[in-house]
C-alpha positions, -999 to +999 in steps of 0.1 A: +211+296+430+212+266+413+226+228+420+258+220+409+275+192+413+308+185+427+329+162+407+352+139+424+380+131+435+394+164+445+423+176+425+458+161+430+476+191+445+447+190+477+465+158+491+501+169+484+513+174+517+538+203+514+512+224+502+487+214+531+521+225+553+524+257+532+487+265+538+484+271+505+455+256+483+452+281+453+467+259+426+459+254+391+446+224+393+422+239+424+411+265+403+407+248+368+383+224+386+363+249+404+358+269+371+343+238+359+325+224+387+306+263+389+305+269+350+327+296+355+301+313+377+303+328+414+284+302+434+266+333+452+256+360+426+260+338+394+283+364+380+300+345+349+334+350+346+343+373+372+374+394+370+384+391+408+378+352+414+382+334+451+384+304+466+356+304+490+356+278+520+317+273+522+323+266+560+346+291+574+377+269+584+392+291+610+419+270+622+407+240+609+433+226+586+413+196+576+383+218+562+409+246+551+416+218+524+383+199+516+373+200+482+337+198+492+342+226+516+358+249+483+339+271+459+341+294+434+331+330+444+336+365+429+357+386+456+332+409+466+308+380+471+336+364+491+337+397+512+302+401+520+299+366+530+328+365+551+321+343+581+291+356+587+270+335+570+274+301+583+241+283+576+240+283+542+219+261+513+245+241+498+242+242+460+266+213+455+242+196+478+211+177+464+192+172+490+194+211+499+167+217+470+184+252+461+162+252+426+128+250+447+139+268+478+140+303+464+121+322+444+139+352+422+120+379+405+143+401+388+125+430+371+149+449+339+158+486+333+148+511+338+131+496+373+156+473+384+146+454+413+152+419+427+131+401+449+139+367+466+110+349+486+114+319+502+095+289+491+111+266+518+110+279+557+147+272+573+170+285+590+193+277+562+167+292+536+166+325+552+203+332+558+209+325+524+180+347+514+201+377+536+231+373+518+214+371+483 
């Protein structure tokens, strides 16, 4: 995981209020930015390019309209990253926040065919740092 940074302000079709009454937020302007904003990667796996791409709400919204349309709370996910994290993980490193230290937090160790294995140890001891760890 990596830090990216958010750019600002969100996109114009975030404030138009018929699609906040709609509920819907997947707009071309939404998704042009994100692409951007992740380099065209799943914020979780780092997949580039994926096929199946979703708007992930970082913090599960639930009924929260407000959050269902933050452009800080949006982010570009793969779908079956989107699936596994669900709502489950809720205490997340935030790699569009600085301050979260995502570079220096985890450590990867990816070995290559033919013995494929990943390892992730954690270089910084939170609560964040280990559920992000699980979901990795």
């Amino acid at each position: 995981m990596v830090y990216l940074e958010k750019s600002q302000p969100p996109p114009k079709s975030l404030s138009d209020e018929i699609n906040k009454k709609s509920g819907f937020y997947r707009k071309l302007d939404v998704v042009e930015r994100l692409e951007q904003d992740f380099r065209n990667k799943c914020y979780i796996c780092e997949q580039k390019a994926p096929t199946n791409i979703n708007i992930e709400h970082f913090k599960p919204y639930q009924d929260d309209k407000k959050l269902k349309f933050d452009w800080n709370n949006l982010f570009l996910s793969c779908a079956h990253c989107n699936n596994v994290k669900s709502v489950n993980f809720d205490n997340l490193l935030n790699c569009t926040v600085f301050s979260d230290n995502v570079d220096v937090a985890l450590h990867y160790k990816c070995d290559s065919f033919p013995k494929e294995k990943v390892l992730i140890k954690e270089l910084q001891k939170s609560a964040k740092t280990k559920q992000t760890k699980e979901l990795l």
